[in-house]
KOLLOZA-317977 format. One record per residue (C-alpha): z, y, x; residue number from 1. Coordinates in Angstrom, 3 decimals. Example, Ala and Ser with C-alpha at 12.3 -4.5 7.8 and 13.67 -1.06 7.14 Angstrom:
BEGIN
w: 7.800; v: -4.500; u: 12.300; pos: 1
w: 7.140; v: -1.060; u: 13.670; pos: 2
//
This chain:
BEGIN
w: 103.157; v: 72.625; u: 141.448; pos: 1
w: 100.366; v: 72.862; u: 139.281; pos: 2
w: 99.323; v: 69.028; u: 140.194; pos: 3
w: 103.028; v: 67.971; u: 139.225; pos: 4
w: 103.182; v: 69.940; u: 135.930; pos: 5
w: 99.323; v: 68.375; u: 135.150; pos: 6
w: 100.843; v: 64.436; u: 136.313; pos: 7
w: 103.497; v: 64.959; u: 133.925; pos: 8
w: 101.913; v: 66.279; u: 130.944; pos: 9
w: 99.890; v: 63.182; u: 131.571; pos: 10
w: 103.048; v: 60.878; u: 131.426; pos: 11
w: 104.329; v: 62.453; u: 128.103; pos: 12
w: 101.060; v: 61.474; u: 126.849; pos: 13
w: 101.223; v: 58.121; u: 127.864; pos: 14
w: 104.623; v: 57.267; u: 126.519; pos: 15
w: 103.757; v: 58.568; u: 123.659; pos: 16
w: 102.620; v: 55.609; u: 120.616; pos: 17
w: 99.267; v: 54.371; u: 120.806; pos: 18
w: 98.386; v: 55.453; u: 117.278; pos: 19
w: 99.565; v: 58.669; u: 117.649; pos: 20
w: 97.801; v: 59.675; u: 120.953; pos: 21
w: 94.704; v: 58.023; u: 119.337; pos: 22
w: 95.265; v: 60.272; u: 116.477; pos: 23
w: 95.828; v: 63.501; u: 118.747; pos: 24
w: 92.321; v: 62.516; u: 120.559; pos: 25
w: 90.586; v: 62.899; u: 117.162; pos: 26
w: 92.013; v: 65.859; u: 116.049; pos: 27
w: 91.301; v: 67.500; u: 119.308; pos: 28
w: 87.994; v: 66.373; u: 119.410; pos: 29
w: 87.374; v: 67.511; u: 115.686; pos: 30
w: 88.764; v: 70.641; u: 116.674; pos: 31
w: 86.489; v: 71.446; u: 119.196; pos: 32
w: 83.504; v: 70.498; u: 117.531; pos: 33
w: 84.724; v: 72.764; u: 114.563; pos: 34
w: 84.963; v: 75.508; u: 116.612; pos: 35
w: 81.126; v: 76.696; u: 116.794; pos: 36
w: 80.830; v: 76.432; u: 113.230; pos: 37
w: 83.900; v: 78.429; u: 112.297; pos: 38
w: 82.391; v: 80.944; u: 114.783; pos: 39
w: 78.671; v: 80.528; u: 112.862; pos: 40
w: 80.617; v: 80.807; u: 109.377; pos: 41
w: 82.394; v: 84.203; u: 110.478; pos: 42
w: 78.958; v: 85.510; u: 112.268; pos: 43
w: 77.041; v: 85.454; u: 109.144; pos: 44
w: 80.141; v: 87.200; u: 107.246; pos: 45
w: 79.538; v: 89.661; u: 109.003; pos: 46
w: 75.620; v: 89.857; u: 108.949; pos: 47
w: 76.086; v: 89.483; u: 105.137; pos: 48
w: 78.445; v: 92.274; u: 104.503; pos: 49
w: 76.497; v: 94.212; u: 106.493; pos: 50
w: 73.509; v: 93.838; u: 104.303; pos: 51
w: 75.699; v: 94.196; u: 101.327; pos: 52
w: 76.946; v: 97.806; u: 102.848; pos: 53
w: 73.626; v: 98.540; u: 102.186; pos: 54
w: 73.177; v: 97.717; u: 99.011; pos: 55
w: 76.355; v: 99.321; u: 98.619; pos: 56
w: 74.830; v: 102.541; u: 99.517; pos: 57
w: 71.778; v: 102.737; u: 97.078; pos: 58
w: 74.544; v: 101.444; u: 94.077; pos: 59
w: 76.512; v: 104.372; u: 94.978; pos: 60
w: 73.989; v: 106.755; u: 94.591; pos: 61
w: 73.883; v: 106.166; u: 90.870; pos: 62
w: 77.204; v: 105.816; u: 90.132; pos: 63
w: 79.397; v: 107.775; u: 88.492; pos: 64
w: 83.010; v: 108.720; u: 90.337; pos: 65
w: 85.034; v: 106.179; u: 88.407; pos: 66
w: 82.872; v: 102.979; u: 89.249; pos: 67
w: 83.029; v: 104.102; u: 92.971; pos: 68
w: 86.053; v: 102.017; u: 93.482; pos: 69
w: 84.593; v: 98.978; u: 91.686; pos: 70
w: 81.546; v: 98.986; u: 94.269; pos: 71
w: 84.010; v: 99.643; u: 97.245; pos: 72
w: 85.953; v: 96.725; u: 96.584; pos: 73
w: 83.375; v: 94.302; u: 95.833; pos: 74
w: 81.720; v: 95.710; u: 99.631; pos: 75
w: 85.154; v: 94.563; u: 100.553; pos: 76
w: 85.857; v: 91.468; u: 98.730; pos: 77
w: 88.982; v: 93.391; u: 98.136; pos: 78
w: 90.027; v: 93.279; u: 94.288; pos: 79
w: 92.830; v: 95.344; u: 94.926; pos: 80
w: 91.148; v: 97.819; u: 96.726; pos: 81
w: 92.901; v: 101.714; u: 95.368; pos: 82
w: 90.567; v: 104.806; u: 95.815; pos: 83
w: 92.488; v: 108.129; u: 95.731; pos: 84
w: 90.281; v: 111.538; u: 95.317; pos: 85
w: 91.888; v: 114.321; u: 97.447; pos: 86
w: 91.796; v: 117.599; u: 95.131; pos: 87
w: 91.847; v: 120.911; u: 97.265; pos: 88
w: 93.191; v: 122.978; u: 94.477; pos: 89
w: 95.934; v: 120.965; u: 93.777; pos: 90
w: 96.448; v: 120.060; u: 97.745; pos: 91
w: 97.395; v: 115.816; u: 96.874; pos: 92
w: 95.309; v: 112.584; u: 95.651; pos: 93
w: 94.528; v: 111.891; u: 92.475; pos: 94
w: 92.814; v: 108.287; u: 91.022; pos: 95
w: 89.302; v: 108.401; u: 89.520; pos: 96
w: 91.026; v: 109.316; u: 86.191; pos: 97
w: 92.702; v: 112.217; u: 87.409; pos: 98
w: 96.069; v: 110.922; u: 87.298; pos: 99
w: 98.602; v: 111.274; u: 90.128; pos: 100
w: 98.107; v: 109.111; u: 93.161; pos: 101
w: 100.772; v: 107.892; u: 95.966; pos: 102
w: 99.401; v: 107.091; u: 99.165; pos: 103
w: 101.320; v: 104.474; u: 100.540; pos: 104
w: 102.497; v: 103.490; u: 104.003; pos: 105
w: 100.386; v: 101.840; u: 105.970; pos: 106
w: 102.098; v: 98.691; u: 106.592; pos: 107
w: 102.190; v: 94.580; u: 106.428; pos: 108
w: 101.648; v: 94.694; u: 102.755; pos: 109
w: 98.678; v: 97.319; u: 102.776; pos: 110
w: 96.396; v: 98.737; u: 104.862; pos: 111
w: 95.562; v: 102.810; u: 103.904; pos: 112
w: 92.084; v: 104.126; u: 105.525; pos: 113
w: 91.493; v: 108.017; u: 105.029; pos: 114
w: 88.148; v: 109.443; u: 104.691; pos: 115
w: 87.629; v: 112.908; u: 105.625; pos: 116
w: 84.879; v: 115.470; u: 105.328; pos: 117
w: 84.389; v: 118.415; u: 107.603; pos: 118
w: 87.546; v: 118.205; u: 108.884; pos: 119
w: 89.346; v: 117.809; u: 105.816; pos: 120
w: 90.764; v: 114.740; u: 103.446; pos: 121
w: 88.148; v: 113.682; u: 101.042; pos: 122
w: 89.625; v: 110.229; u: 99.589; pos: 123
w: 91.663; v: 107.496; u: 100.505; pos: 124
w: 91.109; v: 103.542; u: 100.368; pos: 125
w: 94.428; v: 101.781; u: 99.946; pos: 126
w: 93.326; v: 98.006; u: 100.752; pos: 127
w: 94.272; v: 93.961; u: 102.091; pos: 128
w: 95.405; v: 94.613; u: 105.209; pos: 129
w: 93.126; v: 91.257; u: 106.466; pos: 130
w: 90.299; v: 93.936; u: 106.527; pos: 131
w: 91.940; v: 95.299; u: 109.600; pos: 132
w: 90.175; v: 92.554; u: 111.541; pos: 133
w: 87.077; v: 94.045; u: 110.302; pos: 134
w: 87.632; v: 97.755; u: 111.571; pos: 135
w: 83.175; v: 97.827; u: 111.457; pos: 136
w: 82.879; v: 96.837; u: 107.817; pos: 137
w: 85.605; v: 99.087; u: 106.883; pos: 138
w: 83.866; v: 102.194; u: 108.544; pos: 139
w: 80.660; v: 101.470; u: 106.741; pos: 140
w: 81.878; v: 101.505; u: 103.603; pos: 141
w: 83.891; v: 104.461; u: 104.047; pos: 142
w: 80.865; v: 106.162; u: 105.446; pos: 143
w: 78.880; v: 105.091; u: 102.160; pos: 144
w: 81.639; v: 106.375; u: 100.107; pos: 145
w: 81.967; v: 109.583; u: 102.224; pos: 146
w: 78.110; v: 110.270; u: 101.414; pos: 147
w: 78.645; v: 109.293; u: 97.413; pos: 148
w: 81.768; v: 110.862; u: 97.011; pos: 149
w: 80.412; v: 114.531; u: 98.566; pos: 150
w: 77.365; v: 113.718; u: 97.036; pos: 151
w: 79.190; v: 113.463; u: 93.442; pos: 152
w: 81.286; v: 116.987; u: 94.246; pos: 153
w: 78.125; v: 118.402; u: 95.067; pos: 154
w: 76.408; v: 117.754; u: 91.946; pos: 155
w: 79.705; v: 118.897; u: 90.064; pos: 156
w: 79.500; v: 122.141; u: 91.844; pos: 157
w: 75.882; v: 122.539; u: 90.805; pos: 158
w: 76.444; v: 121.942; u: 87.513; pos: 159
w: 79.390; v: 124.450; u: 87.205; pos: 160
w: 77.229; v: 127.051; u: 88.582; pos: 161
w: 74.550; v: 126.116; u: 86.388; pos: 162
w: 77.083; v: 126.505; u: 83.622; pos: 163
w: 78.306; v: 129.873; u: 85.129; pos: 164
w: 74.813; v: 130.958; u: 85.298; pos: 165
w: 73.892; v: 130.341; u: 81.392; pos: 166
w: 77.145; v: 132.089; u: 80.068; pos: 167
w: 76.208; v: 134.946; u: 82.440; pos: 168
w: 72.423; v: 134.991; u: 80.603; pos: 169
w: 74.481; v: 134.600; u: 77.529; pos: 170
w: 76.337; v: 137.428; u: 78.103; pos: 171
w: 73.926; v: 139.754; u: 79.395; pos: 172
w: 71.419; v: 138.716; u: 76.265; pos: 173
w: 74.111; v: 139.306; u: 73.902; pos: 174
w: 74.948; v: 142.490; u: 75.238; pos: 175
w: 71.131; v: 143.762; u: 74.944; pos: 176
w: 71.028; v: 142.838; u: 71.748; pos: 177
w: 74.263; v: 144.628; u: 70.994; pos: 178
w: 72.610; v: 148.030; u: 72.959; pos: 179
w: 69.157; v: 147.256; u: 70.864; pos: 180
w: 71.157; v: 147.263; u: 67.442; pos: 181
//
């Protein structure tokens, strides 16, 4: 059976014209020949957004929260990447300005990756759904803006205890010199 089908794919291709058969040989051929390259091309995508991850990961050390999404879409090549921030206190996303932020479906039109820390959401990249063929890349930059992102609430914690801790010294100074006097 498999001879017959074979014998008369042959025969459509011979009463097919000349020109276009010679045509169809070509294209084939280019085809094929194209093929190792494309593969080459897409190989060394890869390799360079890997590299670029991290670089991405020393940028985001010294940046501040609302250039985070600038450096995670150009790790992406995604200009319309969306970052939302998950705040606790208020239990939904918000954007790097502190505005509200809708999380849409993840769908045709866009692809929604959720980064979680300890067990619990931390952000939110809203982005082309093409990068779904790159599940890797996509995991390294959410890892590098996992580590900048709880890296950032860590230093804002730090800093509000540092505040907390001069108004106490405030206090307690003021209230010496107020039991001095």
């Amino acid at each position: 059976i498999a001879l017959r089908a074979s014998l008369e794919g042959i025969d459509t291709v011979a009463s097919l014209p000349d020109g276009l058969v010679y045509d169809l040989f070509w294209w084939q051929t280019i085809g094929l020949a194209a093929l190792p390259l494309v593969m080459l091309v897409g190989g060394l995508r890869a390799r360079l957004a890997r590299v670029h991850v991290g670089d991405l990961v020393v940028h985001l050390e010294h940046t501040p929260v609302d250039g985070i999404r600038d450096e995670l879409a150009d790790a992406l090549d995604d200009p319309t990447l969306e970052l939302g921030l998950w705040l606790p206190e208020q239990g939904d996303y918000v954007d790097a300005a502190g505005g509200a932020f809708v999380v849409p479906d993840d769908g045709p039109a866009r692809a929604v990756t959720r980064i979680e820390h300890e067990g619990g959401p931390l952000a939110v990249l809203v982005h082309d759904p093409t990068l779904r063929d790159e599940p890797e890349l996509v995991q390294a930059v959410s890892a590098a803006a996992r580590f900048a992102l709880v890296n950032t609430r860590l230093h804002a914690e730090l800093r509000a205890q540092l505040e907390s801790v001069k108004e106490s010294r405030t206090r307690i100074a003021t209230a010496a010199d107020a039991e001095r006097r």
